[in-house]
N, C-alpha and C positions, 0 to 999 in steps of 0.2 A: 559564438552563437548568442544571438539574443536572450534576455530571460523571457519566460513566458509562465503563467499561471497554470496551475497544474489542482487537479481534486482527487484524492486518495482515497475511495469509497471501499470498504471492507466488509465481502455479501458470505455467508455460508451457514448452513442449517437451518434456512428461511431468515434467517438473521440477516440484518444490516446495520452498521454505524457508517454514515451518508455525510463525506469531507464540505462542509455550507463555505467556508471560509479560502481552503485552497493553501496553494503553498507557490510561489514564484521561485525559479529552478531555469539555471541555463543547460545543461547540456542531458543526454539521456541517463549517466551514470550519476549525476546527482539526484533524476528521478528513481533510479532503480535503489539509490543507496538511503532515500528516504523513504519509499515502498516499507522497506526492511524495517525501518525504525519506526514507523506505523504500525505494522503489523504485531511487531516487537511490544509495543508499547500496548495494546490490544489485550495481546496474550499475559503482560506481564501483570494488568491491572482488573481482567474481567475473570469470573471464577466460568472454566465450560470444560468440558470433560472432553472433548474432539476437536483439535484445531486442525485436522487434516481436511476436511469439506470446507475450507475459507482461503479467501484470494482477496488480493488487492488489487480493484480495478481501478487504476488509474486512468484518466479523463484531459483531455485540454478544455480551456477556455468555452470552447464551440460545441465541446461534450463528446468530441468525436474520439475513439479510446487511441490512450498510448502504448501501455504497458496493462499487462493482466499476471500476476504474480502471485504462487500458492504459497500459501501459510508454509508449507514443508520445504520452499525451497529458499529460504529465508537464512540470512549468514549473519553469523554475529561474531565478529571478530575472526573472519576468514573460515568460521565452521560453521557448518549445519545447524538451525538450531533444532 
């Protein structure tokens, strides 16, 4: 599979952090495994009291979506986080 450019846009509680830059990714499980490590990184660095109203909507290139991913279904090391 081709790579392709991908934006990892992170929307919940009227809140948004909006992916400007993108991440180039060939197949759907290196999008799905980077979702995680977004999200991941999100949760690990912003102080917010509810991460369950937050998802990762992933985007192609054209903006057309690929993946849409909630904050609670997110794995870290094969577990829930």
């Amino acid at each position: 599979m081709p790579r392709r450019l991908y934006r990892f846009h992170c929307l919940g509680g009227g809140d948004a952090v909006f992916d400007l830059q993108g991440r180039w990714l060939s197949s759907i499980r290196e999008v799905r495994q980077h979702a995680d490590r977004v999200a991941l990184g999100l949760m690990t660095g912003v102080g917010c009291n509810d991460w369950t109203v937050w998802t990762v909507d992933v985007r192609d290139a054209a903006g057309r979506p690929v993946l849409f991913r909630a904050f609670t279904a997110v794995r870290v090391d094969g577990q829930r986080a």
